[in-house]
N, C-alpha and C positions, 0 to 999 in steps of 0.2 A: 373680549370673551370673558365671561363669569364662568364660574364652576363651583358645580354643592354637591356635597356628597353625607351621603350616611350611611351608617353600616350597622348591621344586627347580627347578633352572633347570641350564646347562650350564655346565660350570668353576665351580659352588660348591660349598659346604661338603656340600650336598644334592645331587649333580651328576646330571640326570635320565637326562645318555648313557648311564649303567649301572643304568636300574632302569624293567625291566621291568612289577613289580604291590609293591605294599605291599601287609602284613597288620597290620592294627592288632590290639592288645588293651589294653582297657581296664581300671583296675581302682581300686574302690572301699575306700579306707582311713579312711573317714572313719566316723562315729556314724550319717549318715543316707544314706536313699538320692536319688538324683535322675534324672533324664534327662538326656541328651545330645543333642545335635543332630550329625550327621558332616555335611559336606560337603566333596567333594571336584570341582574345577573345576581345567581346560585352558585354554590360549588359544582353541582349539575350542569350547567350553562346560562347562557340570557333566556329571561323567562317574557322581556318586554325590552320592544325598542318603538318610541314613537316621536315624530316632529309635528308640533305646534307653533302655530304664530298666537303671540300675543300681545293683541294690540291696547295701544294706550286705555290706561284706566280698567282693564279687560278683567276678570276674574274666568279661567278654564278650570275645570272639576276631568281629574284623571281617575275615574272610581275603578275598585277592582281590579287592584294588581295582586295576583295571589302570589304568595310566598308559603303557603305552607305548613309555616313552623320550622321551617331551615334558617339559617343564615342567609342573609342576603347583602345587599350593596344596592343603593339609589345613585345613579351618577346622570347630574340634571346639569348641562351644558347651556347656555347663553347665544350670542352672536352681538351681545352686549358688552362694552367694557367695563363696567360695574356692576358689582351684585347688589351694588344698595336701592335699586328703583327694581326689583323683587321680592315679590314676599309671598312664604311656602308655608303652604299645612300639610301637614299628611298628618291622616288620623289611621292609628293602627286598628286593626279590630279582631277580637276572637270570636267567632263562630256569630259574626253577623254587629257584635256590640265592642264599640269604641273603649279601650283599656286604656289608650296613650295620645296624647296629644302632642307635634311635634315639630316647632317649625324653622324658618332657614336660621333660628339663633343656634340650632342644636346640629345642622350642618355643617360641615369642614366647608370652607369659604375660600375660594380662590382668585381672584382676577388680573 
C-alpha cells in the first residue's frame, strides 16, 4: 500500500484562502495496475470519497473537488506497495483559473 497526502490550511505552503476546487490526475507508470482510494475531508467533514482503478500506463482526471476556501486534506491510498510508479497533479484553482500547480513531490509519501 502507498499513501499521499496533502493538506491546506491558511498562510501555508497549500494556503486554502486562494483555492476554490482541485482537479486531481492521476497517473500510472508503473508495470502493473491498481486501485486507488480518493478521499478528500474539511474541518466540516468528507466532502469526497472515490475508488478508481488505474490501469497500467493509465492517466485518470478527478476534476472538481470543491473545497471552498477552507482547509482541506487529500488522502490518496494505493493497493500498491510503492508510491514510485505514481504520479499526481492536482491543479488548485480560484474561481475557475489554475493559481497552483502540485504534485506527488509536494505530497507526504508513505509506503
Amino acid at each position: 500500500m502507498s499513501v499521499f497526502r496533502l493538506e491546506a490550511a491558511p498562510y501555508t505552503k497549500v494556503d486554502s484562502r486562494y483555492i476554490e476546487s482541485v482537479d486531481l490526475t492521476v497517473s500510472n507508470i508503473g508495470a502493473e495496475p491498481y486501485e486507488m482510494l480518493i478521499h478528500g475531508y474539511k474541518p466540516e467533514g468528507v466532502f469526497h470519497v472515490g475508488l478508481i482503478h488505474v490501469p497500467v500506463g493509465a492517466v485518470m482526471s478527478i476534476p472538481g473537488l470543491m473545497t471552498q476556501y477552507s482547509s482541506f486534506g487529500l488522502l490518496l491510498v494505493t493497493n500498491y506497495h510503492t508510491f514510485h510508479t505514481t504520479g499526481i497533479t492536482a491543479h488548485v484553482k480560484n474561481h475557475g483559473a489554475v493559481v497552483a500547480v502540485f504534485t506527488q513531490e509536494d505530497f507526504t509519501r508513505m509506503h
